[in-house]
N, C-alpha and C positions, 0 to 999 in steps of 0.2 A: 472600367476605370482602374488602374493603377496607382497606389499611394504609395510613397516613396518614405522609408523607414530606415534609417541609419543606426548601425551599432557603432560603438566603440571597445577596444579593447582595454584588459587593466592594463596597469603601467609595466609588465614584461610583456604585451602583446601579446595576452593570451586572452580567449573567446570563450562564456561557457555555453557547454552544451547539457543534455540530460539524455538518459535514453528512454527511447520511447514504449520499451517494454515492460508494463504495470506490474511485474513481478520483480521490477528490477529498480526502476527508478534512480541509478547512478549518477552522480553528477561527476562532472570535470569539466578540462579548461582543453583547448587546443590550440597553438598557435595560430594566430588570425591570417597572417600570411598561406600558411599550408592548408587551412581548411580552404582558401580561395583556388590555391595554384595547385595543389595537391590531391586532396580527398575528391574519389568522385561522386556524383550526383545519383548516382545508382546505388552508390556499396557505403554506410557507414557501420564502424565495427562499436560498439559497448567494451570499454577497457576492462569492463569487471564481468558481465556475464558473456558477451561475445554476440550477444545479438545484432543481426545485421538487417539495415534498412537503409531508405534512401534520404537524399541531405537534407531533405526538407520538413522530418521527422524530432525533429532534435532540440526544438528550441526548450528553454528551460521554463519554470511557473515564472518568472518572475519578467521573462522575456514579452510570456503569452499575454501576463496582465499589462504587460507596457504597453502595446500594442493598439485597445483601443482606445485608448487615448488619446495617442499619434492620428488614428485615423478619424477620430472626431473630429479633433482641433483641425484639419485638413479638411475636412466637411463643411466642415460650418466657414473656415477660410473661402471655402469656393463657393459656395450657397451664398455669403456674402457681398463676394466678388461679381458672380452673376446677375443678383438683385441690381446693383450698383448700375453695372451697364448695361442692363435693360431698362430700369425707369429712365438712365441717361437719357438714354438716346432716346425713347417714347415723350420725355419732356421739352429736348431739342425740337421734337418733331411740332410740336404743338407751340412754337415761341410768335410765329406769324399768322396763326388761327385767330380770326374774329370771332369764332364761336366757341372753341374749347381752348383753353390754356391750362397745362398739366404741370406742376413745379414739384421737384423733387429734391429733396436733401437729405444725401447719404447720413447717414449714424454714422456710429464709429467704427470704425474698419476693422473686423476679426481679419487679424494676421496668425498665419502658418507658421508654427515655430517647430522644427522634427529636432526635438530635442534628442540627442543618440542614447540609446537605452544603456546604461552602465549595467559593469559585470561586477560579480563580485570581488572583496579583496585577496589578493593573493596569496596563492598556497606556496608551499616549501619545497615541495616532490613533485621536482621536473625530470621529464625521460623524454629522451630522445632514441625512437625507435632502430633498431641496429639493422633493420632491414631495410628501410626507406626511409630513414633519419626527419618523420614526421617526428613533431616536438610536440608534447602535450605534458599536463600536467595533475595530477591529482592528490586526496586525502588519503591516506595509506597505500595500501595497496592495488595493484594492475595487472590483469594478465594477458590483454589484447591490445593490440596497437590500433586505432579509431580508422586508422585511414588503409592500411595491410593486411590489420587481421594478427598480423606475425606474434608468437606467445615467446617472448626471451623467458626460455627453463631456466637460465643461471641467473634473472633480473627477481625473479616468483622466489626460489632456493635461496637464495642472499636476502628477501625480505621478508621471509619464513623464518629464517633462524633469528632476525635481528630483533626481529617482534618477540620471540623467545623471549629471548636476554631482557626485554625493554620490560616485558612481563613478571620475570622473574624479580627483576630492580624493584619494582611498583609492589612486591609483598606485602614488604610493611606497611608500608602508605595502607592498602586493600584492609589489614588485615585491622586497624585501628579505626578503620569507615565500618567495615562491616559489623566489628565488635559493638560500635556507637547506636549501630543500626539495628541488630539481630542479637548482641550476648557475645560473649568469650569462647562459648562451648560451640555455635554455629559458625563464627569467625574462622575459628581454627580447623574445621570440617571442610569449608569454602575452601582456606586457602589451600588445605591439604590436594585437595580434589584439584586445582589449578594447577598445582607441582605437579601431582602425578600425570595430570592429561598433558602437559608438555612434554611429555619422553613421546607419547604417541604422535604428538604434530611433528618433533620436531623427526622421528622414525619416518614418520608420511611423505614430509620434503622431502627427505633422502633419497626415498622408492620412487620416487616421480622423476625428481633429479636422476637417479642412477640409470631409471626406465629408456628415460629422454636420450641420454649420453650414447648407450646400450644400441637403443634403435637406430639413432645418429650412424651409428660406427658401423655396426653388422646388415643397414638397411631390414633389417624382422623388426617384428614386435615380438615384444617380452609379455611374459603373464603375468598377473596382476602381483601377484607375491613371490616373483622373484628376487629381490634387493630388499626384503625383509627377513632374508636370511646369508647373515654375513659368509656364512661358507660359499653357499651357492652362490651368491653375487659375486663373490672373488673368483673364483672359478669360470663364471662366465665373461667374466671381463677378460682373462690368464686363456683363454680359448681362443678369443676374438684377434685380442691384442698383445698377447706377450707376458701381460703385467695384470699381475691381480693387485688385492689391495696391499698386500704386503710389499708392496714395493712402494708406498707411504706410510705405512703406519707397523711397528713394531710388534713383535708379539704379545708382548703387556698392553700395547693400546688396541689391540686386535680384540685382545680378552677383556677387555674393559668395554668393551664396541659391544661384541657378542653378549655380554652381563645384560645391557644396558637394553638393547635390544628384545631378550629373553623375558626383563621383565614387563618390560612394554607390552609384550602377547599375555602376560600371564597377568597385569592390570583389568585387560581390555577383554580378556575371555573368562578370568578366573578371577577377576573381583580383588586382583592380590593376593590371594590366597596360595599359597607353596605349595606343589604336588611333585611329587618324582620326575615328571618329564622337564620339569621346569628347573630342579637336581641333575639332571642327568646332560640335559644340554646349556645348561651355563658354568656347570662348576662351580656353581655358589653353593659353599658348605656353614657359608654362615646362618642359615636358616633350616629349619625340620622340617617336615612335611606338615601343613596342617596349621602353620604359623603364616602369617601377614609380612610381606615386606614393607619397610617403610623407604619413602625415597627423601633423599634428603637433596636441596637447591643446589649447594655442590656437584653434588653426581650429575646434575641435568646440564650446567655449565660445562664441565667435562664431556659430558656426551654431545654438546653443542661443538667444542672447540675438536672434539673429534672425527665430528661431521662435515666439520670446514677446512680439515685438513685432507683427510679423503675424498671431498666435493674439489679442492684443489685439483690433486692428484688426477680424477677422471676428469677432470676439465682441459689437463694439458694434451688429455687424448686426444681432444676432437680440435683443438683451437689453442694453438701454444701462444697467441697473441692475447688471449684474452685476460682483462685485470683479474689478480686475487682478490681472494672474498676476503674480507677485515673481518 
């Protein structure tokens, strides 16, 4: 037996889904049209972890709990219904019997209502996939298209840096919650710790970004820390294609790139702490050996708006149509 269950979409026509891998648990939304005429029944992609299964995997908690419901109310409609025309007719039969007469009268009629399971209210961040222009939507961030697979480097690199910036906004706000919450002395620890680990994400996008661009162009793959060293990265781009980084970015933002860069390795290996090698290849003489850098939200903002102008730059490599990063 088949029950017959109706969804509907929110008011942009979008569908949510979940994925169905218990380590992952992502929600989103996908336009209802293309999950129909589009996505196939074999292949569904996870926008955030990439897991792939088939369409009938997907439904969300709140899809699954609707469900019995619908198929009760449908039960008990047709259990109903069946009663009905069987004492019918068995009472019919009996109306010209001299010896048994059988009268029956129906109760009250359970009707079937498939009420369409509603989705949630709509989200802000809608993408339409630049491979197969599936439309889907989600809470922050994405890095698979649900119905292709396809991972847009420049859609990932543009919401890498922006989440930066949105982060660095949100300080104070943090730094007044945490002090309410924890003290002045662990407030100001947190936030510090926050500033500094954004040189390292926002370093990270770049390298993926740059990796992406790199293999794009040259068809190889690149090693993992190649574009986390601004010489070598200029150079192999100046190999491939003509133009290294200086052909965006000036020598002052070269060496503001390379600073910013330099201390990112020496946060993440050396705890901040100043050593000669970390003298030796940034030219930062503002600091001894043996002394702590400190990073201050400016310099990360700068090292952001320097990463979006060089992500410009290698982006005209591969695809001269494609929008600038704001």
């Amino acid at each position: 037996m088949e029950i017959p269950i109706t969804f509907q979409s929110d008011k942009k026509g979008y569908f949510d889904r979940e994925c169905p891998n218990e380590n992952c648990l992502y929600s989103f939304k996908i336009n209802m049209n293309d999950w129909k005429e589009k996505v196939s029944d074999e292949e569904v992609h996870c926008p955030m972890c990439g897991h792939i299964d088939t369409s009938d995997k997907w439904w969300t908690q709140k899809q699954l709990e609707g469900m019995p419901d619908v198929a009760a109310n449908y039960a008990m409609s047709l259990i109903s219904g069946k009663l009905d025309e069987a004492f019918g007719e068995l009472a019919k039969s009996t109306r010209r019997n001299k010896y048994v007469k059988l009268t029956y009268k129906p109760g009250r009629r359970i009707s079937f209502e498939n009420n369409p399971i509603g989705q949630c209210e709509e989200w802000e961040t809608d993408i339409i996939c630049e491979k197969c222009g599936t439309r889907y939507s989600v809470i922050g961030a994405a890095y698979f298209c649900p119905c292709c697979g396809y991972n847009s480097v420049s859609s990932v690199f543009d919401e890498s840096l922006d989440s930066i910036e949105k982060m660095l906004k949100s300080i104070p706000d943090m730094r007044e919650m945490l002090t309410s919450s924890y003290g002045r002395d662990k407030a100001e620890t947190l936030c510090r710790g926050l500033i500094e680990s954004s040189i390292g994400d926002a370093v990270s996008a770049f390298q993926k970004y740059a990796a992406c661009n790199y293999d794009k162009i040259t068809e190889k793959t690149s090693r993992v820390n190649d574009f986390q060293i601004i010489e070598k990265g200029s150079q192999l781009f100046k190999e491939s294609t003509g133009k290294g980084y200086d052909e965006w970015l000036s020598e002052l933002e070269l060496k503001r790139l390379n600073l910013m860069f330099q201390r990112r390795h020496l946060i993440e290996h050396n705890n901040g702490m100043v050593d000669q090698k970390y003298i030796d290849k940034s030219g930062d003489q503002t600091y001894a050996v043996g002394q702590r850098i400190v990073v201050k939200q400016a310099e990360v903002y700068e090292l952001v708006e320097l990463i979006k102008k060089l992500g410009n730059g290698l982006l005209s490599l591969t695809n001269t149509d494609k929008t600038r990063i704001e």
